[in-house]
C-alpha positions in Angstrom: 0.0 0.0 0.0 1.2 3.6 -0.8 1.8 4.8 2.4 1.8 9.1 0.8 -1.4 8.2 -0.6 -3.4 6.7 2.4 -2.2 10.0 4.6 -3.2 11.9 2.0 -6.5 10.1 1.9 -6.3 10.2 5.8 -5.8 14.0 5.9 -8.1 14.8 2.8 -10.7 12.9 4.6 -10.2 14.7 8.3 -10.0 18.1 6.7 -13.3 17.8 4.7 -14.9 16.4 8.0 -14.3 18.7 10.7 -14.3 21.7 7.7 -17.4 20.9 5.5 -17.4 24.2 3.7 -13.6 23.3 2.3 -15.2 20.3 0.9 -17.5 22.2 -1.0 -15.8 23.0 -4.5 -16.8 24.3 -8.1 -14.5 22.6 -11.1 -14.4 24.6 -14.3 -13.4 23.9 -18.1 -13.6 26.4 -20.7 -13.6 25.9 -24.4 -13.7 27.7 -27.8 -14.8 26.1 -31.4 -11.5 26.3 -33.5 -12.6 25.4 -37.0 -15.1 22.4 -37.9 -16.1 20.9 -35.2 -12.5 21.0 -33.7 -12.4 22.6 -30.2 -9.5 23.8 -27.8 -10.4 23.1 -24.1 -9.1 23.9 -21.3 -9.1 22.7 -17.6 -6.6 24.4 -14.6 -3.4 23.7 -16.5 -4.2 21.5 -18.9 -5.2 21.6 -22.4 -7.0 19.5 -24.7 -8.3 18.7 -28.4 -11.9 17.6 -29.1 -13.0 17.0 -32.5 -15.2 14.3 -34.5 -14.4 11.8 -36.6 -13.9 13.1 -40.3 -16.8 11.0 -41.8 -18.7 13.1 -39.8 -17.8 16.0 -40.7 -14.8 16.4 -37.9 -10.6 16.3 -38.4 -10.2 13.8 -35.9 -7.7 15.3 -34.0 -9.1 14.4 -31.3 -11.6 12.1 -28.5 -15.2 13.3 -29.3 -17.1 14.6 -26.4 -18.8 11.6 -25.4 -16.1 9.6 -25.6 -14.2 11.9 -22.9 -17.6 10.8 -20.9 -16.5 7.5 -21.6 -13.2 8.2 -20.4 -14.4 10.2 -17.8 -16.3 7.3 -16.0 -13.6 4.7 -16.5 -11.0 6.7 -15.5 -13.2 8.1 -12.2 -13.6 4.4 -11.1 -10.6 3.6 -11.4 -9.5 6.5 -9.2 -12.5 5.7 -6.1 -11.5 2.0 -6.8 -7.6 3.1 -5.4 -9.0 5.8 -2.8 -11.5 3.2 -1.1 -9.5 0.5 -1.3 -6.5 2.6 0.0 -8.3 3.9 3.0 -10.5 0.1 3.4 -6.6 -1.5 3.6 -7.7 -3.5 0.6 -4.7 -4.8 -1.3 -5.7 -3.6 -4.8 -2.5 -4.1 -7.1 -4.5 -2.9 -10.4 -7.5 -1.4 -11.6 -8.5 -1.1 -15.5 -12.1 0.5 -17.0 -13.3 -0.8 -20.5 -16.5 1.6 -21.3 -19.0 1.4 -23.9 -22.1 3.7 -24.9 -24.3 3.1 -27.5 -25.9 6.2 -29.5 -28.2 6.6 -32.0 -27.3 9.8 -34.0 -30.6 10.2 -35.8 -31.3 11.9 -31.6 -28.3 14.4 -32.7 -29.5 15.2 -36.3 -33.4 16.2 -35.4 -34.1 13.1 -37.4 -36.1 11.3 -34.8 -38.1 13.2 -31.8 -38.1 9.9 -30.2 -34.4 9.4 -29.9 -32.6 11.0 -27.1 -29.3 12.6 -28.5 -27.1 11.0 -25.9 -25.9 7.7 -24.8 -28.6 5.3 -24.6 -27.2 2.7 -23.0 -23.6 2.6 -20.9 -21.7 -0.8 -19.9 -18.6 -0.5 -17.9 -16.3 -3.3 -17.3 -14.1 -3.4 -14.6 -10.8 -5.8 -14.1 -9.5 -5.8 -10.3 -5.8 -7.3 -9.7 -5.9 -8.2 -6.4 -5.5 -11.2 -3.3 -8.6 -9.8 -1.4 -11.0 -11.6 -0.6 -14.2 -11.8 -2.3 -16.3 -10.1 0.7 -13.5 -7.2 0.8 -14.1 -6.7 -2.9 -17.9 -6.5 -2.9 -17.3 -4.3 -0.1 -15.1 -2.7 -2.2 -17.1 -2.6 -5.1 -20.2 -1.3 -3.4 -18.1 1.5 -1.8 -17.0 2.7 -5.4 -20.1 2.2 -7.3 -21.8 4.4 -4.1 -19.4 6.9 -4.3 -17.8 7.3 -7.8 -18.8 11.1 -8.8 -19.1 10.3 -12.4 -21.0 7.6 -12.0 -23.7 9.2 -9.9 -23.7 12.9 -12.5 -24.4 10.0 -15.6 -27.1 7.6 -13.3 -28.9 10.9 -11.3 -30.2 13.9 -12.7 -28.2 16.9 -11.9 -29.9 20.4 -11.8 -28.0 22.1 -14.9 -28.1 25.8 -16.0 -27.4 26.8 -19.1 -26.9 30.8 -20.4 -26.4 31.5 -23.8 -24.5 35.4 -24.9 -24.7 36.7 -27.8 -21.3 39.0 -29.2 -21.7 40.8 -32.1 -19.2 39.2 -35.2 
């Protein structure tokens, strides 16, 4: 077990309980179109290029926006899989997500009022490497899938606001 990581855990998790307000935070990614459908994003310190595939229409240059959900969920459990198991002392030696969503883009082209534009179906597959036992890992398991942020924004309805401003060309 990686003894920085379970004090940070240990700390994170004092902090945010005897300080609720510091647990409170607001995460922020902005983006601008480019050209096509290509778009710059950026989030802190990081930047990024999202695009769609060129027999759509895109450059491909780079993940599409719901596949960065995809990853986004995959990469989230793996994350709560290591920061439960870490502060449950559950020896977890690897974690891997293989995530699938199924769309049908006639929801995205107006083509069909009865199709929803967005992923109709999800399937996540998940690949533990570890000598727990199997009541540790359902523990586990149920500890993550209870507690995995993008897990719970994709399976709950979350209250969403959106503002459109118009700028003069």
């Amino acid at each position: 077990m990686n003894t920085d990581l379970h004090a940070a855990i240990a700390r994170t998790t004092q902090t945010f309980g005897t300080e609720p307000a510091r647990a409170r935070v607001t995460f922020r990614s902005d983006s601008a179109l480019q050209e096509g459908f290509h778009s710059a994003v950026s989030v802190r310190h990081h930047s990024l290029t999202v695009d769609e595939p060129s027999g759509i229409g895109g450059s491909d240059r780079g993940p599409t926006p719901v596949e960065l959900v995809l990853a986004a969920l995959g990469t989230c459990q793996e994350i709560t899989y290591r920061a439960f198991a870490t502060a449950l002392a559950i020896p977890l030696a690897g974690v891997a997500a293989s995530v699938e969503g199924d769309i049908d883009f006639r929801g995205f082209f107006a083509l069909d009022d009865t199709v929803r534009p967005g992923f109709g179906a999800l399937r996540v597959n998940i690949t533990l490497t570890s000598s727990a036992s199997p009541t540790d890992l359902a523990r586990l398991t149920a500890a993550v899938n209870a507690h995995c942020p993008v897990l719970d924004m994709l399976s709950q309805p979350v209250p969403t606001t959106l503002t459109t401003r118009v700028v003069p060309a």
